[in-house]
N, C-alpha and C positions, 0 to 999 in steps of 0.2 A: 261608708263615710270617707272623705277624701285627708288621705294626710297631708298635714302643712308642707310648703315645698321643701325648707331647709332639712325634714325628715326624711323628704324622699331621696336624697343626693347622697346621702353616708350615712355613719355610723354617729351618732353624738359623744364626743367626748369629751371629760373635765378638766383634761393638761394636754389639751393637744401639742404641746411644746415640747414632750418626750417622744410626741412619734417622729418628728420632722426631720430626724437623722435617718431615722427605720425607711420616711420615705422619699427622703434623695438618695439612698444608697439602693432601694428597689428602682428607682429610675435610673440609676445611673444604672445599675445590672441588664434592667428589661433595653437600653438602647443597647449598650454593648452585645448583647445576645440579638437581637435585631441586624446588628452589620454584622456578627458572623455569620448566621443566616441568611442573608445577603451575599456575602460571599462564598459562602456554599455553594447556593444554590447557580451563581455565575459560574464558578468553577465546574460543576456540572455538566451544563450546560456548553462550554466549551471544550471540554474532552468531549462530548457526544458528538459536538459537531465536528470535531479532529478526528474523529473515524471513521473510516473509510467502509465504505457498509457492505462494498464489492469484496466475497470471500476469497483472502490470498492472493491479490491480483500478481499477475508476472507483472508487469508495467507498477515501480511502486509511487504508491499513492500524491498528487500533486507534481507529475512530472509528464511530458509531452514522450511516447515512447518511440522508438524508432526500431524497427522489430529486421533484422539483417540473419537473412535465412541463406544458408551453406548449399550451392545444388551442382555442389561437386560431383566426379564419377563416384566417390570413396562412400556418398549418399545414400542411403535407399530414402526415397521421397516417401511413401508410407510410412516414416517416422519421425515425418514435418505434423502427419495431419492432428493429434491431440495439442499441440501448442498452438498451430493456425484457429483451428475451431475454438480453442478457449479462448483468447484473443477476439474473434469474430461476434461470440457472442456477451460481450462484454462491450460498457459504453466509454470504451477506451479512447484517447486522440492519439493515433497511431501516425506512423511511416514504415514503408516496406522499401527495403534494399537487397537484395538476392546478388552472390557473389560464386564464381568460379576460380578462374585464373583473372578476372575482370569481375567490375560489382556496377551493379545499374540499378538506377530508384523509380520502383514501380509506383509508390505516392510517396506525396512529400507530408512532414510530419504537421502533425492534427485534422487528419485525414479521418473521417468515422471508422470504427473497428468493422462495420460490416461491408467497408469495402474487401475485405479479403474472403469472401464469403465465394466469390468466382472462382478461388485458386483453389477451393479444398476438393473440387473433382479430379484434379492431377494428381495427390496424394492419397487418395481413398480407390482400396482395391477392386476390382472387378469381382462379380460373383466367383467367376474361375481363380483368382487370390493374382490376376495381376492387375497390373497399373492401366490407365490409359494413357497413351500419347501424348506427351509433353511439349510444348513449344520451345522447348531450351536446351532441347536435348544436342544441338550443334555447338551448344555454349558451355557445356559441362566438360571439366579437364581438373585442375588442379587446384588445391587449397589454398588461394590468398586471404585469410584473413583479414589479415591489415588493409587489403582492399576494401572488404567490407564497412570495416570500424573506418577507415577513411570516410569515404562518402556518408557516411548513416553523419558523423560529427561535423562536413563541411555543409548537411542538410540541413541539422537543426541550426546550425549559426549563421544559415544564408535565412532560414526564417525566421530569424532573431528572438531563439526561444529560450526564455531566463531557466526554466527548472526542466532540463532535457537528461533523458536516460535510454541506454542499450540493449535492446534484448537478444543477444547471440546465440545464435543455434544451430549446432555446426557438430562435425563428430571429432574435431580438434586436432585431424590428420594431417599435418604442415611438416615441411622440408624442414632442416634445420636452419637453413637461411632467414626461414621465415620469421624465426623467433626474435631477431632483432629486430626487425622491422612493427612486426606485433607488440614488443616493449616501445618502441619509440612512438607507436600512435596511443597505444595506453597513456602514456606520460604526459601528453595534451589534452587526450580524453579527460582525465583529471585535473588537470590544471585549468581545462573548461567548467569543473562543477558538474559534468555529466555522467550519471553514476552508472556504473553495466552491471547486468544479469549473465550468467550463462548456462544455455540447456545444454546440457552434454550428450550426444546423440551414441550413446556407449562407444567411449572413445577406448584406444588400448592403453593401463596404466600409466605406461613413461610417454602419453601425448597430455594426457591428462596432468601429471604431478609438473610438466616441464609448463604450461598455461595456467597453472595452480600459483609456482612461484612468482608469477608475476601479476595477478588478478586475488591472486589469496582466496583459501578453499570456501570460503562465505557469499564469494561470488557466484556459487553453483548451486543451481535448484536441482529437484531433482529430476532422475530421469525417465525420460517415458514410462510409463508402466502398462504394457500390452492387458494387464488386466483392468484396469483401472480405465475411468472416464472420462481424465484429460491428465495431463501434463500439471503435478503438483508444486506451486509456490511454496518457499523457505518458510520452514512449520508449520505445513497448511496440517495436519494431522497432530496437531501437538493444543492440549485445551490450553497454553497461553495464547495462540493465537485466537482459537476457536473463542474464545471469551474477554467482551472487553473490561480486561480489568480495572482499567484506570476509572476507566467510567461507574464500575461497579463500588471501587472504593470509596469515587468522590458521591455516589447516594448513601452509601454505608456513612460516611461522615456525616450530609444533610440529615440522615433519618433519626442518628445517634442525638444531634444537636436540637433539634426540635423534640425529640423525648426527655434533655435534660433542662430544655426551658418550660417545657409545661410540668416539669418534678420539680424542679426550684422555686418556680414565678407563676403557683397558681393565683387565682383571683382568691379573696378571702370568698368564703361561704359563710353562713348563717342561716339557723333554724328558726321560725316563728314559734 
């Protein structure tokens, strides 16, 4: 037999006038927990999509790279190839600048990473452990730097790249003349907004700590590791990188808050 409608809809009761606080205060409750939920769940959302999914990139994440490779004599080019390859196979927007006593831009910045995919047979050894034959070998002489970091900064500005960064790697062997000149393009580099990296191609400590004081040692990834599979970004081995936390927190908060709205704000039950 069918119940009358007014029974099917609720509960009957004979002062409904003492629940009517009981239920604006559960409505006001269930909306309130509705927009924190809501905002959870955005916030979520938005750190996931603020992570950069590429592990460790040297190029850091939302910046156009300009990657300025050292192919001084003081060089051994077998210790360009783990940074080149990593780079390569990555879906980076790159530039390449290559510098001696003079620096020259083999592409201009936001160039695909796998254009450097041509350069890594100069760097990778022969069966018998040497090189092949390089095209530059007339152009190898002495460490300008600041050559480099020149052009790599008048590159991204001539292609009018808002969020532009440095990838230097270089074994940090300069004159002492050098060092002023390498402080005074740093000083623009930054006044550009363009942040640097440096690989250190095992440099000797006092080339190293005298490029330290003026880039600060945060600057420095680390260096080659002859064992290892490429060329490791600042905390690539550290589980705060390896784990994104932000993102892990902001579910940890949605999942907490959706367990204390169905523990506060169940639906009533009743047994027949």
């Amino acid at each position: 037999m069918e119940l009358p409608l007014d029974v099917r809809r609720g509960i009957p009761a004979s002062e409904p006038g003492r629940l009517s606080d009981l239920t604006r205060r559960t409505r006001v409750l269930r909306l309130g927990a509705t927009l924190v939920l809501v905002a959870a769940l955005v916030l979520a959302f938005f750190v996931a999509r603020s992570r950069d999914v590429r592990h460790a990139p040297l190029v850091p994440s939302g910046t156009t790279g300009m990657l300025v490779l050292d192919l001084s004599a003081s060089v051994f080019e077998g210790a360009l190839d783990q940074t080149v390859e990593k780079l390569s196979q990555t879906d980076e927007q790159i530039g390449l600048v290559v510098f001696s006593d003079q620096a020259y831009e083999l592409l201009p910045p936001g160039s695909p990473s796998q254009e450097l995919v041509p350069l890594l047979r100069y760097f990778r050894a022969r069966p018998d452990a040497t090189l092949p034959a390089n095209p530059w070998e007339e152009f190898r002489g002495g460490t300008r730097i600041s050559e480099g970091l020149r052009l790599a900064r008048l590159a991204l500005l001539r292609e009018g790249v808002d969020s532009g960064s440095i990838v230097l790697v270089s074994d940090l062997e300069i004159l002492p003349d050098e060092i002023a000149r390498v402080g005074e393009i740093l000083a623009l580099i930054r006044g550009d907004g363009i942040s640097i990296r440096i690989v250190p191609l095992f440099p000797s400590a006092e080339k190293r700590a005298l490029i330290e004081q003026l880039v600060g040692s945060g600057t420095f990834l680390a260096e080659p590791d002859p064992e290892a599979d490429a060329v490791r970004a600042p905390g690539e081995r550290r589980l705060a990188t390896a784990a994104p936390w932000a993102f892990v927190l902001a579910a940890a908060l949605l999942m907490a808050l959706v367990g204390a709205n169905e523990a506060a704000l169940p639906r009533l039950e009743t047994r027949r």
